[in-house]
DRENPA-3360 file (N, C-alpha, C; in nm, 2 decimals, always signed):
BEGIN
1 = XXXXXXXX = +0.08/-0.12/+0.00/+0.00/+0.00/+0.00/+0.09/+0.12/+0.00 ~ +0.03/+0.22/-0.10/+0.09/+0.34/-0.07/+0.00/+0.43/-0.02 ~ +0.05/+0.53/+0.07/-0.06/+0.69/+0.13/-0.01/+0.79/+0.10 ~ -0.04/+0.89/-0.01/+0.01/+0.96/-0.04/-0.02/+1.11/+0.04 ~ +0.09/+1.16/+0.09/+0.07/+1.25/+0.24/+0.09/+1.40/+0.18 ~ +0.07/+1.54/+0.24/+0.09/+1.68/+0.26/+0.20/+1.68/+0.34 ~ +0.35/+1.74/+0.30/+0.45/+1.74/+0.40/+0.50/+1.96/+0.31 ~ +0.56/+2.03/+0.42/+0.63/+2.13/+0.40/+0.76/+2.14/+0.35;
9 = XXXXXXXX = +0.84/+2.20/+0.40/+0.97/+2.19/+0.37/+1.02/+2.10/+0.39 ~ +1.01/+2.00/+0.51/+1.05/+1.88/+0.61/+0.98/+1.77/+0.53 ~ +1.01/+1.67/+0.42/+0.93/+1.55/+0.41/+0.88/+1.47/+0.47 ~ +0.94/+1.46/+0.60/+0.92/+1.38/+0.71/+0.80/+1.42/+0.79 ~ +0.73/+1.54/+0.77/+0.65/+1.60/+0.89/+0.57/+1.65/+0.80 ~ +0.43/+1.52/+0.81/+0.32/+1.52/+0.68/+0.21/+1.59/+0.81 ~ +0.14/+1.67/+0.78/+0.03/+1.75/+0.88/-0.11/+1.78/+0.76 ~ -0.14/+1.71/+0.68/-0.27/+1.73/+0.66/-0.32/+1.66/+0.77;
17 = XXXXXXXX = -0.49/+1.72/+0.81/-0.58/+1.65/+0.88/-0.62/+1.55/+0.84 ~ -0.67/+1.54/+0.67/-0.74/+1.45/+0.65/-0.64/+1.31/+0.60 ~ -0.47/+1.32/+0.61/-0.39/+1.20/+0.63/-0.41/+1.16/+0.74 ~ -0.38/+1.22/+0.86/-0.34/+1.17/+0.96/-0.53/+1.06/+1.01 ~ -0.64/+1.12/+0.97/-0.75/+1.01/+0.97/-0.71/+0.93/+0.93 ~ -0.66/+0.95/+0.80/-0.64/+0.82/+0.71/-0.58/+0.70/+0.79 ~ -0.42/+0.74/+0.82/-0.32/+0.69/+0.84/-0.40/+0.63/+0.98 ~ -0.48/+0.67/+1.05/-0.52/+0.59/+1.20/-0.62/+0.48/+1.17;
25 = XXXXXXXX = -0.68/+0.54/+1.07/-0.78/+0.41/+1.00/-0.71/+0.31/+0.91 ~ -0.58/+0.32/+0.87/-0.55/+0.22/+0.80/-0.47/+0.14/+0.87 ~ -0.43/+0.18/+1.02/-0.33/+0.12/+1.16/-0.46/+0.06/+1.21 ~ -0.59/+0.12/+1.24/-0.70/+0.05/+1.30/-0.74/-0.11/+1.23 ~ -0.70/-0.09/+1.08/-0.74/-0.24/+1.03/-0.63/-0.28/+1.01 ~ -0.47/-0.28/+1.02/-0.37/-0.35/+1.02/-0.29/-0.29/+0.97 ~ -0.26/-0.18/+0.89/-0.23/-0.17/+0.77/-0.09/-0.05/+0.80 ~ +0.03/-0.08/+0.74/+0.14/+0.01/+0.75/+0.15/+0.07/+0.64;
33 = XXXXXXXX = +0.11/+0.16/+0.55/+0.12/+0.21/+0.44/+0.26/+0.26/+0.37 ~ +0.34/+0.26/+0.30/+0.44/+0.31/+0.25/+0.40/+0.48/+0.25 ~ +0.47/+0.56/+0.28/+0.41/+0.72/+0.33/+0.51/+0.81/+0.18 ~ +0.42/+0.84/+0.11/+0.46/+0.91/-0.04/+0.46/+1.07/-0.01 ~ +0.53/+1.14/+0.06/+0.54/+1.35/+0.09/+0.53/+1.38/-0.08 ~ +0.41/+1.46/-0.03/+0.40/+1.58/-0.19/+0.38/+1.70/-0.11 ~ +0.45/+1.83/-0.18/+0.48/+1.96/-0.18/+0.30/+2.00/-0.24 ~ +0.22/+2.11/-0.20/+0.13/+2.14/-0.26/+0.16/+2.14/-0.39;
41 = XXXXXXXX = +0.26/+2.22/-0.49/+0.28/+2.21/-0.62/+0.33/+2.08/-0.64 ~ +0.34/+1.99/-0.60/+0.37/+1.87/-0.66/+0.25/+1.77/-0.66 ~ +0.17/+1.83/-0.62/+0.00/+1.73/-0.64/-0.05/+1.73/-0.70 ~ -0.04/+1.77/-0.86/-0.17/+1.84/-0.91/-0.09/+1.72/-1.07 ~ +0.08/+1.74/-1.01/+0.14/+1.68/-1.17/+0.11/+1.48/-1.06 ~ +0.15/+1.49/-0.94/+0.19/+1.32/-0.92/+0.07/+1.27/-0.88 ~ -0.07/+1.34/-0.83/-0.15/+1.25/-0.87/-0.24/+1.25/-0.97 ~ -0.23/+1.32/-1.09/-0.28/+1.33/-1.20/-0.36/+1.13/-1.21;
49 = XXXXXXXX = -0.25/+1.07/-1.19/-0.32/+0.92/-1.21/-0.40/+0.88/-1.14 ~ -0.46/+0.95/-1.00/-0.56/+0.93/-0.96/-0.66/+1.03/-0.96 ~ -0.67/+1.14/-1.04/-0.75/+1.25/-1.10/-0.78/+1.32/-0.96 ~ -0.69/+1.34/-0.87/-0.69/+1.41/-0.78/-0.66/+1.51/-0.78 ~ -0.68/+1.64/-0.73/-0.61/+1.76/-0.66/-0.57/+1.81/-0.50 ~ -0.64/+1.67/-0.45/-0.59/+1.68/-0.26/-0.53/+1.53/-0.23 ~ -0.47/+1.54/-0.11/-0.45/+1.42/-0.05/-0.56/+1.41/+0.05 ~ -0.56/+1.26/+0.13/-0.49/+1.15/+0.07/-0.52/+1.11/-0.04;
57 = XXXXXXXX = -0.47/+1.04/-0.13/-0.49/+0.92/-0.20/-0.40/+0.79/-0.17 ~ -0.49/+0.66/-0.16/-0.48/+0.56/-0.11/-0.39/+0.47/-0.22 ~ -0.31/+0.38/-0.26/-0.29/+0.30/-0.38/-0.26/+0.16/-0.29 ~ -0.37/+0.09/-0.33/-0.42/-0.05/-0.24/-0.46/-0.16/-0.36 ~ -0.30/-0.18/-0.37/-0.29/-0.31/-0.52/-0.27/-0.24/-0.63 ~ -0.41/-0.27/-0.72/-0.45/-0.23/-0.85/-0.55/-0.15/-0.81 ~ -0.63/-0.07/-0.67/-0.70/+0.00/-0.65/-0.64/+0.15/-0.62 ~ -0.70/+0.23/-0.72/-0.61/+0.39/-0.60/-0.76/+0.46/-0.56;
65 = XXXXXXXX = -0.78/+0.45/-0.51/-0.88/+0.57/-0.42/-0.81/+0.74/-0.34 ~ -0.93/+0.80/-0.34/-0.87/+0.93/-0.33/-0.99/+0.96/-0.26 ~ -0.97/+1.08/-0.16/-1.04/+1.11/-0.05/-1.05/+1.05/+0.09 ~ -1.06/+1.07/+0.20/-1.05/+1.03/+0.32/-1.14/+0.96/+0.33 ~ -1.25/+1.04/+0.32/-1.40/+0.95/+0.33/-1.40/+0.83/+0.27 ~ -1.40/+0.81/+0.10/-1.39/+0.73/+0.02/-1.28/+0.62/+0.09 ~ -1.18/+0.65/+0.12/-1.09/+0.52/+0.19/-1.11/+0.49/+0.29 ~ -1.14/+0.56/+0.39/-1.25/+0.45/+0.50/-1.31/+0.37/+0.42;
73 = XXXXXXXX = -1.38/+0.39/+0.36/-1.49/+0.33/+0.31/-1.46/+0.17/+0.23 ~ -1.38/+0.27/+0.13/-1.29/+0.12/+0.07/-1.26/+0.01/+0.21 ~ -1.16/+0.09/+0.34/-1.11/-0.01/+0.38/-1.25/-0.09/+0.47 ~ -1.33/-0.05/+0.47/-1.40/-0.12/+0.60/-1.48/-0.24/+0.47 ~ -1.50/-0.20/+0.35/-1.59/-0.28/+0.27/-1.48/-0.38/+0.20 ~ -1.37/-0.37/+0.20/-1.28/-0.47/+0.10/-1.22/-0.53/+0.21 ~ -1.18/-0.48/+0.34/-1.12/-0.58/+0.43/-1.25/-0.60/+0.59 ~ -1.35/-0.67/+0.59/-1.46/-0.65/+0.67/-1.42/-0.76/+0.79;
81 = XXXXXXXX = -1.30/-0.85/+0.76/-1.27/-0.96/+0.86/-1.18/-0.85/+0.99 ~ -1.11/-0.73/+0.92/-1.03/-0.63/+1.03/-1.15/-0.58/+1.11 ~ -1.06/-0.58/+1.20/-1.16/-0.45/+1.27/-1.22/-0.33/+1.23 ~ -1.36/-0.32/+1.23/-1.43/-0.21/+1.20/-1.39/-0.07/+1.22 ~ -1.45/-0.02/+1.13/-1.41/+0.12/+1.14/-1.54/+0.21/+1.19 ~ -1.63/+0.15/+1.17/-1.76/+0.23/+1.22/-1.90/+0.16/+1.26 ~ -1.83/-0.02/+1.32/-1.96/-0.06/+1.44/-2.09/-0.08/+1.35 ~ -2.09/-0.09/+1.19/-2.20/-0.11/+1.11/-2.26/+0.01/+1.05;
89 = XXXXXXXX = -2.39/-0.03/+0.96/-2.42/+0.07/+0.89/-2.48/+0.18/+0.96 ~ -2.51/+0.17/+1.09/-2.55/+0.31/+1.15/-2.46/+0.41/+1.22 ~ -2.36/+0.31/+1.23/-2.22/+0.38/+1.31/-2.17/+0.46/+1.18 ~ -2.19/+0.41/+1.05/-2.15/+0.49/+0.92/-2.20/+0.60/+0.89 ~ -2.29/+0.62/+0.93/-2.38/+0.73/+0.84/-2.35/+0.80/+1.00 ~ -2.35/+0.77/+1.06/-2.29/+0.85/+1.18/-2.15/+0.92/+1.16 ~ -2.11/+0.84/+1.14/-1.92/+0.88/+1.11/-1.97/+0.99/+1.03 ~ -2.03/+0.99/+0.94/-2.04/+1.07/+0.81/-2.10/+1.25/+0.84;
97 = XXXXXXXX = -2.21/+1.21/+0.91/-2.23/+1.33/+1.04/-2.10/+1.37/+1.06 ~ -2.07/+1.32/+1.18/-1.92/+1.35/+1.23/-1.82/+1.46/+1.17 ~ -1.83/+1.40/+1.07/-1.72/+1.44/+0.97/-1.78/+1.57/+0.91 ~ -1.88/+1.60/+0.89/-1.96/+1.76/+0.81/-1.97/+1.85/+0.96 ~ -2.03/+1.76/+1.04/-2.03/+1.90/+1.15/-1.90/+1.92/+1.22 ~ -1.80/+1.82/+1.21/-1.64/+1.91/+1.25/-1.64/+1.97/+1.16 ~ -1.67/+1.97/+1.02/-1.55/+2.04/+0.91/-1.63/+2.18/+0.97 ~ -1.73/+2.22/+0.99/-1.80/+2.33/+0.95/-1.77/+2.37/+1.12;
105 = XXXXXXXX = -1.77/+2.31/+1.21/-1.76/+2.36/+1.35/-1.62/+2.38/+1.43 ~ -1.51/+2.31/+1.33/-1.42/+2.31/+1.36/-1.28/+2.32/+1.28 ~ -1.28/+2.27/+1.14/-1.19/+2.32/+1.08/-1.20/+2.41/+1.03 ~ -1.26/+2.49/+1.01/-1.35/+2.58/+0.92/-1.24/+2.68/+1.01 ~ -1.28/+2.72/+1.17/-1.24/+2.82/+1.21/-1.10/+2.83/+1.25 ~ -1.03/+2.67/+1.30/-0.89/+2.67/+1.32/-0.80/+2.72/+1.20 ~ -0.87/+2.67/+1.04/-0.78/+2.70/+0.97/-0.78/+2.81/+0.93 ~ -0.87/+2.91/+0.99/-0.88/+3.10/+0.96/-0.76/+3.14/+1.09;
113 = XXXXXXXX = -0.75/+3.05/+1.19/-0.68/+3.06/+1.31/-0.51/+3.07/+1.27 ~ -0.49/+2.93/+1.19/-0.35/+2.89/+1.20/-0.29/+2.88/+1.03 ~ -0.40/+2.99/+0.97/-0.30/+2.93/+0.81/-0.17/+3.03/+0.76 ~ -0.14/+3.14/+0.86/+0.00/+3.20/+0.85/+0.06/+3.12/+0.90 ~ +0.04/+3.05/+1.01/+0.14/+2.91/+1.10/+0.16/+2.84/+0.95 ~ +0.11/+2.80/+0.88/+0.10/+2.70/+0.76/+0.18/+2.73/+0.66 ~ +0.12/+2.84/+0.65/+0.24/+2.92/+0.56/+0.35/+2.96/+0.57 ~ +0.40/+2.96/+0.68/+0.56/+2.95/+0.75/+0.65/+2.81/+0.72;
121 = XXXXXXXX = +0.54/+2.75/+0.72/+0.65/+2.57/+0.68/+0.65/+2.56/+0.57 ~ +0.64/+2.61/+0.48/+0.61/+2.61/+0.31/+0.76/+2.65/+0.25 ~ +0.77/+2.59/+0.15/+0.90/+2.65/+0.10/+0.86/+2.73/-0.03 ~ +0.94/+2.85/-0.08/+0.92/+2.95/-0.14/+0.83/+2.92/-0.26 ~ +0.83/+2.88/-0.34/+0.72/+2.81/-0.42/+0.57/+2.81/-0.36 ~ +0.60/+2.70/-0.26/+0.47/+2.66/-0.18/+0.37/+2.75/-0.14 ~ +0.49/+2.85/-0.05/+0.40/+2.93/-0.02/+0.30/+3.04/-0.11 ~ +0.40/+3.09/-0.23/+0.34/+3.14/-0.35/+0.19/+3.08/-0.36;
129 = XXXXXXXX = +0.17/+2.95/-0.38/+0.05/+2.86/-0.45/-0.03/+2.89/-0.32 ~ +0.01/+2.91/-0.18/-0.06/+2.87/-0.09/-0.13/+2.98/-0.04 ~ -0.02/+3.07/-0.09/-0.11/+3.21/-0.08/-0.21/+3.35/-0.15 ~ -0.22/+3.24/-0.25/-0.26/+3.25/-0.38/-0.43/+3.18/-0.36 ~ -0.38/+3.09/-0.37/-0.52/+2.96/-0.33/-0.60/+3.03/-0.19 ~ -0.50/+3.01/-0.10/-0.56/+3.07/+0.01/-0.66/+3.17/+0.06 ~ -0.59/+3.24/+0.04/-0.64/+3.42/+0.04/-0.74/+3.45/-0.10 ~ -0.76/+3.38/-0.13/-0.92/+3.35/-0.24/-1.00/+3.29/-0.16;
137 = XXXXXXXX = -0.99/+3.17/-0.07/-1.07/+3.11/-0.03/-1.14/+3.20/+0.13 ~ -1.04/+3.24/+0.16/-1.04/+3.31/+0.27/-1.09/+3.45/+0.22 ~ -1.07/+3.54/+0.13/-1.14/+3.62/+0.12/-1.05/+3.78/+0.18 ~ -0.93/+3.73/+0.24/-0.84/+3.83/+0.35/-0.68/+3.76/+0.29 ~ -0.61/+3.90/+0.30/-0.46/+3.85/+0.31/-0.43/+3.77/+0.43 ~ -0.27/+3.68/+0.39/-0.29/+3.62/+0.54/-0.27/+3.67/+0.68 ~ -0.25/+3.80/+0.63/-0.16/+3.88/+0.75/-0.31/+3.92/+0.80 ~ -0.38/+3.97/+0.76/-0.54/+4.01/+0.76/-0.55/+3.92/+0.88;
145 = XXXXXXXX = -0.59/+3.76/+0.84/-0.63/+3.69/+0.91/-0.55/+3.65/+1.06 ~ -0.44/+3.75/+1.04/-0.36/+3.70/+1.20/-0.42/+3.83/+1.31 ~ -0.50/+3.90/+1.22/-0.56/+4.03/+1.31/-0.66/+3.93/+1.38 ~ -0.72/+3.83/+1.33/-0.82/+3.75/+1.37/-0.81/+3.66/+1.43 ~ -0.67/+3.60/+1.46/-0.62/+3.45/+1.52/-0.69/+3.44/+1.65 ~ -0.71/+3.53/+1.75/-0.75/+3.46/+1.90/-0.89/+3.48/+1.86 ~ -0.95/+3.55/+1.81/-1.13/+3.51/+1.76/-1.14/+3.38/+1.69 ~ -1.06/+3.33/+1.62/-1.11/+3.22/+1.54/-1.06/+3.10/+1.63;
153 = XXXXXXXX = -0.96/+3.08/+1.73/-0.92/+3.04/+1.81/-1.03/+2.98/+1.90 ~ -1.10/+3.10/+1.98/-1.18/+3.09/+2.07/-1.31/+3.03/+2.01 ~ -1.37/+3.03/+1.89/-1.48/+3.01/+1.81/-1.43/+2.86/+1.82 ~ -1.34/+2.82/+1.76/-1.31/+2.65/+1.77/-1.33/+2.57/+1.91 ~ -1.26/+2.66/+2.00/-1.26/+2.61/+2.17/-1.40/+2.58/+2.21 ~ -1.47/+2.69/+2.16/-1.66/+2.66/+2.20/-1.69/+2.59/+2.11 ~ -1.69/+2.58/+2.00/-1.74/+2.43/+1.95/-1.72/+2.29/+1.95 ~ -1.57/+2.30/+2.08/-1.56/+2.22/+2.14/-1.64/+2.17/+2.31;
161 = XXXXXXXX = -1.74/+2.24/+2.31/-1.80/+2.19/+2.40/-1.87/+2.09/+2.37 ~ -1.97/+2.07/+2.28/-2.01/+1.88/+2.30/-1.92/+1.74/+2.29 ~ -1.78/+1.77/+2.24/-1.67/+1.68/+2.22/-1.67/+1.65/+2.39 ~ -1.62/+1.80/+2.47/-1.62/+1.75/+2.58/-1.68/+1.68/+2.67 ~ -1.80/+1.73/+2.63/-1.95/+1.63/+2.68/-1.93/+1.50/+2.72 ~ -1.98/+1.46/+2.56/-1.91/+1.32/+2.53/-1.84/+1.25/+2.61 ~ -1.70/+1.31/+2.61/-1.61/+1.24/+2.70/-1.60/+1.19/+2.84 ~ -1.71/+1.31/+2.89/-1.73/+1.23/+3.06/-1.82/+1.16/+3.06;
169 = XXXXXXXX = -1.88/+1.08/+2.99/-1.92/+0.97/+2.96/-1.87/+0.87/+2.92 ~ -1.80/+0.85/+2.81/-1.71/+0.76/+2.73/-1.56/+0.80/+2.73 ~ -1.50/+0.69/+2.74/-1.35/+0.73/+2.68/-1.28/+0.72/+2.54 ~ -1.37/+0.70/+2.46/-1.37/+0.75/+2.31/-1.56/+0.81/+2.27 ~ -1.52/+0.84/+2.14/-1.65/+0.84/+2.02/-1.72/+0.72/+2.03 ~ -1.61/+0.63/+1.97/-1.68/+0.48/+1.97/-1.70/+0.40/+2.10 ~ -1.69/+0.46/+2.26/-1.75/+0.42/+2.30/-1.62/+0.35/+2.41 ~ -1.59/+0.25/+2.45/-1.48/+0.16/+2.53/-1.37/+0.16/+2.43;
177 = XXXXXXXX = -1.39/+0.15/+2.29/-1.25/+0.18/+2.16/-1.28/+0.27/+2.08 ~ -1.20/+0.29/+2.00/-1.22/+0.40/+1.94/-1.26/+0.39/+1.75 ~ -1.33/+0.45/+1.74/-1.41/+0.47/+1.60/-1.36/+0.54/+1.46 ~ -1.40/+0.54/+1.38/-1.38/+0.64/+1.30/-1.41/+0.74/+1.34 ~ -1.49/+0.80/+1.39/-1.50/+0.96/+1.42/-1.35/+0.99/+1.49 ~ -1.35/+0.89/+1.62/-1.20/+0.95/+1.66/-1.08/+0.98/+1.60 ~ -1.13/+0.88/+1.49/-0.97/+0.93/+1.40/-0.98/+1.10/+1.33 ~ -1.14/+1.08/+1.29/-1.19/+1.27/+1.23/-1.10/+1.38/+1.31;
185 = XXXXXXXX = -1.20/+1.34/+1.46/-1.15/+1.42/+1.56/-0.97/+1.45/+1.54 ~ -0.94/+1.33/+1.59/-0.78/+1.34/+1.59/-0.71/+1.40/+1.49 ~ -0.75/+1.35/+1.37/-0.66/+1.41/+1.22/-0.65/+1.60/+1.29 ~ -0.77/+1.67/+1.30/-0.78/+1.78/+1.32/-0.65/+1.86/+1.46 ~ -0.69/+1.74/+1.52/-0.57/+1.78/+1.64/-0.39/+1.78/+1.60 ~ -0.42/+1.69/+1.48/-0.25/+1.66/+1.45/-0.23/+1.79/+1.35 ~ -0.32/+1.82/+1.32/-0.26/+1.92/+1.24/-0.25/+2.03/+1.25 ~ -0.33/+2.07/+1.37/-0.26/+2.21/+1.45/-0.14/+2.16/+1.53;
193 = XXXXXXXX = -0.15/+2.02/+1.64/+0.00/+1.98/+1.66/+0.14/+2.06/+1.55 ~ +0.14/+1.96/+1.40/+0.23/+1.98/+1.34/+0.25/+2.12/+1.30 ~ +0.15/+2.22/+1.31/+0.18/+2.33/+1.21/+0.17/+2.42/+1.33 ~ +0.09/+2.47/+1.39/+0.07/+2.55/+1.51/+0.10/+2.55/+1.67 ~ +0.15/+2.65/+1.71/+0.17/+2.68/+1.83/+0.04/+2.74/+1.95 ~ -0.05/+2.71/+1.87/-0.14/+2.72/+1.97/-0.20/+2.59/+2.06 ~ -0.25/+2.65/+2.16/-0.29/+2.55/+2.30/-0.43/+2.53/+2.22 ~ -0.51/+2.42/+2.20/-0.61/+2.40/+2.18/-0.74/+2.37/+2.32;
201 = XXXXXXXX = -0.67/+2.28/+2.38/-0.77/+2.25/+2.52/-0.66/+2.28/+2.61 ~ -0.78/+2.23/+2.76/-0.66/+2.27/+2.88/-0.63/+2.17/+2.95 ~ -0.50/+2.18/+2.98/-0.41/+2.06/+3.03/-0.53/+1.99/+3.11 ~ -0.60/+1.86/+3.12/-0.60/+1.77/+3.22/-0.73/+1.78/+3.18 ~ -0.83/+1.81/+3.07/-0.93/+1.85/+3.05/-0.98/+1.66/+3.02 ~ -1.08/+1.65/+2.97/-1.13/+1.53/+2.93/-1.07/+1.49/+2.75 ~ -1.10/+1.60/+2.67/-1.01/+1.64/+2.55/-0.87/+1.60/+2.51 ~ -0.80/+1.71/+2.64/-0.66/+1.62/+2.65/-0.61/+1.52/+2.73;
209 = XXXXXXXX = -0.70/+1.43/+2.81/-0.69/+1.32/+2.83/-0.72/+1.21/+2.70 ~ -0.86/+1.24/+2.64/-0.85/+1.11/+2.49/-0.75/+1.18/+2.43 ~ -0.71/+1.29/+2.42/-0.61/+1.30/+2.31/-0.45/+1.20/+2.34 ~ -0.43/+1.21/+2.50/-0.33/+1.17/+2.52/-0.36/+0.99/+2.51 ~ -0.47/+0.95/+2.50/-0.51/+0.84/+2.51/-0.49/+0.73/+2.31 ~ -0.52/+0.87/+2.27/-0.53/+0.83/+2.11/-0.36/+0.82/+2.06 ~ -0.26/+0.92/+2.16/-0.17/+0.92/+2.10/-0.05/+0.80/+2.11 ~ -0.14/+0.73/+2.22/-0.07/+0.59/+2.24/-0.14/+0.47/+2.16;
217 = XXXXXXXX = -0.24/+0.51/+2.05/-0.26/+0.37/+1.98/-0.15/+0.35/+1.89 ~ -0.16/+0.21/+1.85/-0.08/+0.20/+1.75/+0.09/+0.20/+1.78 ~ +0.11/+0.15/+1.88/+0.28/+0.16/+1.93/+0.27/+0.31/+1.87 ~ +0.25/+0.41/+1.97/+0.20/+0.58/+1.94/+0.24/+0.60/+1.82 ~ +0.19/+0.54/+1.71/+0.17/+0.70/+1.57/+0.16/+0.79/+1.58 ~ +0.07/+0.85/+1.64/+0.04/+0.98/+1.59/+0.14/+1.06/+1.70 ~ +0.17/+1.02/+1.84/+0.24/+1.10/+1.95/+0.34/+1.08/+1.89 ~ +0.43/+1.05/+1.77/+0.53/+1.05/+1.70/+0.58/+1.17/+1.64;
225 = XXXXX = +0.46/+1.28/+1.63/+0.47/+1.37/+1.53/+0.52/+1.48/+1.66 ~ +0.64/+1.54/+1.57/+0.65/+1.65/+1.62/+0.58/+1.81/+1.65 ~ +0.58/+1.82/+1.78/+0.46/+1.97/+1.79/+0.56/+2.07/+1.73 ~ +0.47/+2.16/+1.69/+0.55/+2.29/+1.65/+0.61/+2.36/+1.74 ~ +0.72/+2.40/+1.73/+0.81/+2.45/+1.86/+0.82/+2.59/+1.82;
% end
């Protein structure tokens, strides 16, 4: 298997959100992927064979899939003897929830929070395309948007109140182990980890307890990744 990853100037230090789901969902059903770093300018020519323009893309045999969603998906339906990824078809369509109300509740505002952070690990090129792309999508230069960082900050932190809910109840999403949602959740946490120097929750919270709990699956993957210093 190959995972084709988002890395900056450092190849080694891949920080898209929606890899690092990947990569915990493909560790949840067994799977060690060969890890492929593309430069944003280099995505558009190397996955041309999978008519992509984002990562991940997954290459599983003679299968390439593209999309996070979509490769859950592949993995839970082509390998169903692994461990589940989403507890059946109503834990699915749940996941799938999951996944629309973080983006809009949660990545949405972090990445108005941390995409000069982002743009700092970019190498000259990169950042060109990223600032380009960006700052269309966003609507504001990126310096604009650092007038905004502790509002967009704080907007994420309160949308983290039913996560926390959750938690003092259960010690995952899914309940006694953890689900695909948790991997959602988590992708989002690694990628302010790798790119940003902001505090997201507070030490000892319920938040940073699963978090510290998620960072030990998998002989720790994901607590592998270096924080932004």
């Amino acid at each position: 298997m190959k995972l084709y990853e988002l890395v900056g100037r450092d190849p080694s230090h891949g920080f898209s959100p929606y890899v690092w789901r990947t990569r915990m969902a493909l560790a949840h059903k067994g799977f060690e992927p060969e890890m492929v770093p593309l430069r944003f300018t280099e995505i558009a020519e190397k996955l041309a064979f999978a008519e992509s323009r984002t990562v991940p893309v997954l290459e599983d045999g003679d299968k390439v899939v593209a999309d996070s969603w979509h490769i859950a998906c592949h993995l839970e339906d082509t390998y169903p003897d692994r461990p589940s990824l989403f507890g059946g078809a109503v834990g699915r369509v749940q996941a799938r929830h999951f996944n629309m109300v973080s983006f809009h509740g949660l990545v949405v505002p972090l990445f108005r929070a941390i995409a000069g952070e982002i743009f700092e690990m970019l190498d000259e090129e990169d950042q060109a395309y990223f600032r380009e792309s960006r700052e269309k999508r966003l609507g504001k230069a990126l310096e604009e948007m650092e007038h905004h960082r502790d509002e967009n900050l704080d907007l994420f932190r309160a949308n983290l109140w039913p996560y926390e809910q959750t938690l003092k109840e259960y010690d995952f999403f899914g309940g006694e182990t953890p689900t695909y949602g948790d991997y959602i959740l988590y992708g989002i946490f690694q990628w302010s980890r790798g790119t940003s120097r902001a505090q997201l929750v507070e030490q000892n919270s319920r938040l940073d307890d699963w978090r510290s709990r998620m960072d030990e699956l998998f002989d720790g993957l994901g607590g592998r990744l270096q924080p932004r210093s």
